[in-house]
C-alpha positions, 0 to 999 in steps of 0.5 A: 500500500503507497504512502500518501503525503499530508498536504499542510495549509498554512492557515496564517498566510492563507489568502482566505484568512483574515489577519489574527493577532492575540491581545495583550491582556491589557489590550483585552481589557480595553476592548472589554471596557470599550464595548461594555461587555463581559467574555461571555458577551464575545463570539468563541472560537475552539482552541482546536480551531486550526488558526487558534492553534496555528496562534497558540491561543489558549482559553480565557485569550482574545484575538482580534481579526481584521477583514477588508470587504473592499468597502472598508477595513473591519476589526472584530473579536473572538473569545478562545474557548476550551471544546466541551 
């Protein structure tokens, strides 16, 4: 039986993915004050999520997207959670 290669995706320099960076905690704190709202308020993604890994995310961390539409440049956060 053949062996067949793995193909790999760099899933930070895909061209699909937005650009991803994760807060600082001091920078998660402003964002939470700014927008009034608690962890629980913020959309997740999994840390087995393929980008969350590729960052290293790790629960409780937030990580700030950036999406340019060709109308405008457009940041928003996603809250890393552990799956259940």
């Amino acid at each position: 039986m053949a062996k067949t290669k793995k193909q790999t995706v760099d899933v930070i320099n895909y061209f699909l993915t937005p650009k991803a960076r994760v807060l600082s905690d001091e920078e998660k704190e402003k964002v939470l004050l700014k927008y009034n709202a608690s962890e629980d308020k913020f959309p997740i993604i999994y840390s087995s999520d393929p980008l969350a890994a590729a960052l290293g995310l790790k629960p409780g961390q937030l990580v700030e997207l950036e999406r340019d539409d060709g109308t405008g440049l457009y940041k928003y956060y996603r809250i890393c959670v552990e799956e259940a």
